[in-house]
C-alpha atoms as a printed R data frame, in Angstrom:
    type eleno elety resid chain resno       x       y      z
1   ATOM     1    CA   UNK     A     1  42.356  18.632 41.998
2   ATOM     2    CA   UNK     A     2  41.002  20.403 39.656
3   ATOM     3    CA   UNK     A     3  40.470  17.525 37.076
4   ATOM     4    CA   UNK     A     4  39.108  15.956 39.963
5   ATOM     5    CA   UNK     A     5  36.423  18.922 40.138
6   ATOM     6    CA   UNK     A     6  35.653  18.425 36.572
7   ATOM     7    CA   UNK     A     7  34.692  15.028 36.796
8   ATOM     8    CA   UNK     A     8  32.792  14.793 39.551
9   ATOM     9    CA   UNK     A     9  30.639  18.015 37.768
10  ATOM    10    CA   UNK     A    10  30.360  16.023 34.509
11  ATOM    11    CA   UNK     A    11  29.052  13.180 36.068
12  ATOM    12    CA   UNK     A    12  26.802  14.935 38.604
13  ATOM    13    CA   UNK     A    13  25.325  16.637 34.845
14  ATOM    14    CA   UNK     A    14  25.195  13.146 33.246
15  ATOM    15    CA   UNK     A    15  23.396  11.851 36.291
16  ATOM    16    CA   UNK     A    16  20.679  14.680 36.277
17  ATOM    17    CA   UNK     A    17  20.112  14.469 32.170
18  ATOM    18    CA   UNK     A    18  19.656  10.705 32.760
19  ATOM    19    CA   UNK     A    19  16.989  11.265 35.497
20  ATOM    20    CA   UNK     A    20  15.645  13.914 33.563
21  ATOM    21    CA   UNK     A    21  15.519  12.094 30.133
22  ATOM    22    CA   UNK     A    22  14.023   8.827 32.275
23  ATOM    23    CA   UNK     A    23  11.045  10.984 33.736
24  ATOM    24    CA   UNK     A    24   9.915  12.361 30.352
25  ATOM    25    CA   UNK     A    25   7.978   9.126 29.161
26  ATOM    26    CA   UNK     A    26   6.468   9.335 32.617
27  ATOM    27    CA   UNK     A    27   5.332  12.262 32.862
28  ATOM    28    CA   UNK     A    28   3.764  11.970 29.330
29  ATOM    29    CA   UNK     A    29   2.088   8.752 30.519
30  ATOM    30    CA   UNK     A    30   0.798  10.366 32.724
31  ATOM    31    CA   UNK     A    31  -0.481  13.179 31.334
32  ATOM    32    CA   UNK     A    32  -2.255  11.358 28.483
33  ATOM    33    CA   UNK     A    33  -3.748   8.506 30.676
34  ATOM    34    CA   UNK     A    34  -5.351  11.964 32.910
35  ATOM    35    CA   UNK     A    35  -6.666  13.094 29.717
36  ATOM    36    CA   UNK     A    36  -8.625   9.320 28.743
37  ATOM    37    CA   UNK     A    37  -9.639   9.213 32.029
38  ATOM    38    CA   UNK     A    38 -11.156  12.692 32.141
39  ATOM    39    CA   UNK     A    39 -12.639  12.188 29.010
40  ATOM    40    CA   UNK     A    40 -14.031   8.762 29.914
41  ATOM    41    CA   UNK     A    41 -15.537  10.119 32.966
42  ATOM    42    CA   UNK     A    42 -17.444  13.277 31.082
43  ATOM    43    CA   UNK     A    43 -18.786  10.192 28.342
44  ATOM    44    CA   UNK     A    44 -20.210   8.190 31.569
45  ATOM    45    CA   UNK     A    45 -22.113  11.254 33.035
46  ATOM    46    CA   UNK     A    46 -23.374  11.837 29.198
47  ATOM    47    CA   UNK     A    47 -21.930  15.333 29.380
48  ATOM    48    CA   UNK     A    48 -21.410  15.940 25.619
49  ATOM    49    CA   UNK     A    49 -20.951  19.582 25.614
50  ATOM    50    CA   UNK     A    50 -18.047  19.324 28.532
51  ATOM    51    CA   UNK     A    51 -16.205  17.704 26.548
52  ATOM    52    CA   UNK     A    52 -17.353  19.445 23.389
53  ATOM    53    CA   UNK     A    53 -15.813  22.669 25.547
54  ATOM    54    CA   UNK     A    54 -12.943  20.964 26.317
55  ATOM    55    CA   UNK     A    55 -11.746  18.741 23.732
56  ATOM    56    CA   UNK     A    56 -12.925  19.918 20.483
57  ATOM    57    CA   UNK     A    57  -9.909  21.935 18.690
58  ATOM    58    CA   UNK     A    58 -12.005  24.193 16.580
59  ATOM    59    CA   UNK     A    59  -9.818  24.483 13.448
60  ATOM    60    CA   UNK     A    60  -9.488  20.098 13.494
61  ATOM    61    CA   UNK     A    61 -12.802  19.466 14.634
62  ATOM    62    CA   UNK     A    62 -13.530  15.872 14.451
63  ATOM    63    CA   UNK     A    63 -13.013  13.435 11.832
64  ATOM    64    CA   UNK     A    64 -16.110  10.920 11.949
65  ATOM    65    CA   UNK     A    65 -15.240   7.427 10.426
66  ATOM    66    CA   UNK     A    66 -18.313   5.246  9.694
67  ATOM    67    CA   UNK     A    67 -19.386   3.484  6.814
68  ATOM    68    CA   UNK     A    68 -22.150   2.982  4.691
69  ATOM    69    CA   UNK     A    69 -22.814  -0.349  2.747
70  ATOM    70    CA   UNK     A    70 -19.305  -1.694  2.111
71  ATOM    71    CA   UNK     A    71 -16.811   1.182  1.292
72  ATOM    72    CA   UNK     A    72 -15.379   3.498  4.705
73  ATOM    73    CA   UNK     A    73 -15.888   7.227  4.926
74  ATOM    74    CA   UNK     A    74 -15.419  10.497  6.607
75  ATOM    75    CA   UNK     A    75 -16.805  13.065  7.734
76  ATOM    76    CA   UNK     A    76 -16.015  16.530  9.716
77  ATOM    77    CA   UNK     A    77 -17.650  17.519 12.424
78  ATOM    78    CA   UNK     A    78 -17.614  20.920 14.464
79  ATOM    79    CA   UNK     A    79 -18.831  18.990 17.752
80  ATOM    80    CA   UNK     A    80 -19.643  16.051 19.209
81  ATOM    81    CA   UNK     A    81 -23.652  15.349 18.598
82  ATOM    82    CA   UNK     A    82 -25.283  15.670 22.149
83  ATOM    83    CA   UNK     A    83 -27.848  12.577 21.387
84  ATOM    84    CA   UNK     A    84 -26.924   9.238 19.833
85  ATOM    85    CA   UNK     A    85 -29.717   9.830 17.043
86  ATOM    86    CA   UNK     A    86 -28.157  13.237 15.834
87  ATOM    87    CA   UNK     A    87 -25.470  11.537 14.633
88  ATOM    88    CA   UNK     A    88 -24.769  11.720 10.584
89  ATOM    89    CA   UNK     A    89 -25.453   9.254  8.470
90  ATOM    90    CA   UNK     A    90 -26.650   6.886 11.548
91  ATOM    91    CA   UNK     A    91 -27.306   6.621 14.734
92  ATOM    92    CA   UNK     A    92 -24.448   6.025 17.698
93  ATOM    93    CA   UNK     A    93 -24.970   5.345 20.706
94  ATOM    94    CA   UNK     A    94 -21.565   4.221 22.412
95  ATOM    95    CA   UNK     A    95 -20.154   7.462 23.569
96  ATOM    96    CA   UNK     A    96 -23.037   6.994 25.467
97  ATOM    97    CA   UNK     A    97 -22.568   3.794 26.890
98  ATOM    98    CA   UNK     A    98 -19.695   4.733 28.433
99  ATOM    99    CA   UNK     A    99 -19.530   3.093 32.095
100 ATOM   100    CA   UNK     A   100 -17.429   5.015 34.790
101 ATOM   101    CA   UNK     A   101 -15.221   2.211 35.741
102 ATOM   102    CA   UNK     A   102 -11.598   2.990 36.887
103 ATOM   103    CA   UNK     A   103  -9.455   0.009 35.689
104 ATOM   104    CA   UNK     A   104  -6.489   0.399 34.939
105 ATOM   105    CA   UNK     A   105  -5.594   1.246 31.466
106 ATOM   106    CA   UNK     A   106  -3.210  -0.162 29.299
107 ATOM   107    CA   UNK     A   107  -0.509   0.901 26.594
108 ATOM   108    CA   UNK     A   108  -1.429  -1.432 23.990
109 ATOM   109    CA   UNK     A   109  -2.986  -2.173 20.825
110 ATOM   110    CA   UNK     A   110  -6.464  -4.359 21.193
111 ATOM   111    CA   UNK     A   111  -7.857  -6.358 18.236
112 ATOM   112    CA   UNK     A   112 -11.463  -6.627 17.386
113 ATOM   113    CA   UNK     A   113 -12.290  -9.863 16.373
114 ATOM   114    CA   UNK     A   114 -15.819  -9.718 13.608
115 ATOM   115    CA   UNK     A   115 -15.611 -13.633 14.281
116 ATOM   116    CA   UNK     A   116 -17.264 -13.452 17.285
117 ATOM   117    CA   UNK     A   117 -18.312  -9.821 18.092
118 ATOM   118    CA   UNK     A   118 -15.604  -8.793 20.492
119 ATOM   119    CA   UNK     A   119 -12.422  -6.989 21.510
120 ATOM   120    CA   UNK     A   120  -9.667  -9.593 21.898
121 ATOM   121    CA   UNK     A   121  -9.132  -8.471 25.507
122 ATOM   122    CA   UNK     A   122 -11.400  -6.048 27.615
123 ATOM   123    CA   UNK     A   123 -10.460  -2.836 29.666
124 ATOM   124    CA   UNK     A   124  -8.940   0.281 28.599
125 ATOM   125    CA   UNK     A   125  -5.698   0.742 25.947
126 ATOM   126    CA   UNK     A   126  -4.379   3.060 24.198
127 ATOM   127    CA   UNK     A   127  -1.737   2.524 21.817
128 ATOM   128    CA   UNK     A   128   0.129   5.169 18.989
129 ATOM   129    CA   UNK     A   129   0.281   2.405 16.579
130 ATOM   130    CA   UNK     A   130  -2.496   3.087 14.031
131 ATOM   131    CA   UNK     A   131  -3.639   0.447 11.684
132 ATOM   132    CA   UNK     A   132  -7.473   0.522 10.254
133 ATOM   133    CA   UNK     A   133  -9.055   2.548  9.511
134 ATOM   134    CA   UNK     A   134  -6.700   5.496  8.267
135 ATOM   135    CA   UNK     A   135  -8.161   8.175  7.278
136 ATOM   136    CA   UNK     A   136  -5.339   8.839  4.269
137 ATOM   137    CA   UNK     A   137  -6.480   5.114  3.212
138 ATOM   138    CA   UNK     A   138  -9.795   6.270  2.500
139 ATOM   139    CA   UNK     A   139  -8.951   9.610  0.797
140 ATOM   140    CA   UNK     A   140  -6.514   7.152 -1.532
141 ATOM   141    CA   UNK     A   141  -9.842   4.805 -2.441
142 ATOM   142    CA   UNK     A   142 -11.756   7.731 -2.879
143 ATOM   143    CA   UNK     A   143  -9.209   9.767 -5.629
144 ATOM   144    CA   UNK     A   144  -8.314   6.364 -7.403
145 ATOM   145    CA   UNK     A   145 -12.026   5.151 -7.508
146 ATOM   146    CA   UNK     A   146 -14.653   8.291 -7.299
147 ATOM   147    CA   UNK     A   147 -12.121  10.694 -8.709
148 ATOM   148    CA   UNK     A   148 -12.480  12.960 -5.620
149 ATOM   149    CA   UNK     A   149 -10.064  15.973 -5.052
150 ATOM   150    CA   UNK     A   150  -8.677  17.051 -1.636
151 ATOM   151    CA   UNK     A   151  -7.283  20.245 -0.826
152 ATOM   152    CA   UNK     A   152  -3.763  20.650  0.750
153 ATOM   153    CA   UNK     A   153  -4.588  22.018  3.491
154 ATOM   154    CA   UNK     A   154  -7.006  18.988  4.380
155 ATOM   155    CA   UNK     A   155  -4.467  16.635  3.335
156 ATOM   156    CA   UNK     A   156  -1.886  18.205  5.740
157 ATOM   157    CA   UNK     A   157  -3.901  17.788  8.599
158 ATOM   158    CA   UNK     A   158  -4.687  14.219  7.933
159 ATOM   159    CA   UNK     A   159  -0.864  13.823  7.880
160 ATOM   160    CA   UNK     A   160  -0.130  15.308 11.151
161 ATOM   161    CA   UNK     A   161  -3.413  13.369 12.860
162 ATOM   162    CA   UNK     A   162  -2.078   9.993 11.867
163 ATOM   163    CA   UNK     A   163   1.344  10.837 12.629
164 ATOM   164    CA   UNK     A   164   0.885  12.369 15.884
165 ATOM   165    CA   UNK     A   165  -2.873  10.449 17.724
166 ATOM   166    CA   UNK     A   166  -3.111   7.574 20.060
167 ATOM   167    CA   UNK     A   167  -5.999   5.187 19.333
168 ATOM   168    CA   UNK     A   168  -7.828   4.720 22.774
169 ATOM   169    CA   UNK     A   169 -10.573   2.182 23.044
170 ATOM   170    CA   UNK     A   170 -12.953   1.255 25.519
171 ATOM   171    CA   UNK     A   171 -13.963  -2.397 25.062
172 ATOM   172    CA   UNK     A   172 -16.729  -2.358 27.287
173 ATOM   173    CA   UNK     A   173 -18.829   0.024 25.462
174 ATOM   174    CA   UNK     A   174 -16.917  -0.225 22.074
175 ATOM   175    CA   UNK     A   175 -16.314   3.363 22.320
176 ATOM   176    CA   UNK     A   176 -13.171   4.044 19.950
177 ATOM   177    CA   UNK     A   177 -11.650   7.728 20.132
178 ATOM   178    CA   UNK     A   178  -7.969   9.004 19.311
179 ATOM   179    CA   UNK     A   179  -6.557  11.801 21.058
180 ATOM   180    CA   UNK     A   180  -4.096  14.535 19.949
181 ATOM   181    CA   UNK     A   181  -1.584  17.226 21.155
182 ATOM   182    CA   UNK     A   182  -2.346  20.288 19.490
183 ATOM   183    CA   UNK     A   183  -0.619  23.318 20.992
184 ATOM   184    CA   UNK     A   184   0.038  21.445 23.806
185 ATOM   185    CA   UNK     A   185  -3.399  20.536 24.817
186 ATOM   186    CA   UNK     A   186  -4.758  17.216 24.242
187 ATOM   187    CA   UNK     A   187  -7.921  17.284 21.849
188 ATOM   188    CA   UNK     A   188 -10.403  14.113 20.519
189 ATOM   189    CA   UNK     A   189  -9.616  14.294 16.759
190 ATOM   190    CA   UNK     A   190 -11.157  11.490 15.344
191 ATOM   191    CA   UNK     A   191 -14.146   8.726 16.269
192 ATOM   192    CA   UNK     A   192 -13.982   5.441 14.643
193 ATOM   193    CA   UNK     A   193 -17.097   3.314 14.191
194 ATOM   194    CA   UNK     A   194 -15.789   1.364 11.669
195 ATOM   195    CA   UNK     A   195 -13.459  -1.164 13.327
196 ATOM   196    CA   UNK     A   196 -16.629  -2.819 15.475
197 ATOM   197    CA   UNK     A   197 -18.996  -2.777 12.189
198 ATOM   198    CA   UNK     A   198 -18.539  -6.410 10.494
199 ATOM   199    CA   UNK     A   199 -20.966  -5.790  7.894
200 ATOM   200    CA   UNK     A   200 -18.200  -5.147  5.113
């Protein structure tokens, strides 16, 4: 009988650590499609500083990829620039074309195509895999070729943003963004305008 017990109590505890274990990628789904969404819907009503307030981890800030002529570079900033012009080096305007639609996102990795101008498919993904542009890719061009140093500390952080972001892109107004759990809140850590510029 009391074998009997002991099985039925280790199965009942398998069962549970199953359900458990089944829910977590769930919940984190979840959790990081709320984020995109919120963060979508502050881009659409053009408020900059909410989500300057809200998604801006000061010590990270944000790394701006961009390029100029036909090599890739970055830059750090403390904040999101509240008008397209203010931005470094050029002007951007898509975080401020942002349109307030609510399709449904998707976990997935979307190709821009320079062939013809355009995202392979359209709507909302997000996707861990990270391709180009890496950030470490163009500190490596930069030391081999320019002879540029990098302290460890920068380097470190690089590490843990490629290692740890999701790439999130919004085809419609070619808004590209990656997202990342610091401390366990979710934080915009880098904006690429390099993967829709063809000019390269």
């Amino acid at each position: 009988m009391k074998n009997i017990r002991l099985l039925i109590l280790a199965v009942s505890l398998s069962i549970a650590l199953s359900s458990t274990a089944s829910c977590e990628p769930n919940v984190q789904k979840d959790e990081i499609e709320s984020v995109i969404v919120d963060i979508l819907r502050l881009a659409s009503q053009d408020d900059i500083k909410a989500i300057n307030a809200k998604y801006v981890n000061k010590e990270f800030g944000i790394f701006d990829i961009y390029r100029i002529g036909a090599q890739d570079d970055f830059e750090i900033l403390d904040a999101l620039p509240l008008k397209g012009k203010d931005w470094p080096h050029m002007p951007y305007g898509d975080i401020f074309n942002v349109e307030n639609n609510r399709k449904k996102m998707r976990e997935e990795y979307v190709e821009f195509d320079c062939g013809d101008f355009v995202f392979l498919k359209s709507g909302t993904f997000y996707s861990k895999e990270l391709r180009y542009p890496l950030i470490s890719s163009i500190v490596t061009f930069h030391t081999k070729y320019d002879a540029q140093t990098y302290d460890n500390a920068l380097l470190k952080k690089i590490e843990f943003l490629e290692s740890n972001s999701i790439r999130v892109v919004d085809t419609s107004s070619d808004f590209i963004f990656y997202i990342t759990k610091i401390d366990d809140r979710w934080y915009i850590t880098i904006i690429d305008r390099v993967t829709t510029d063809c000019s390269a």
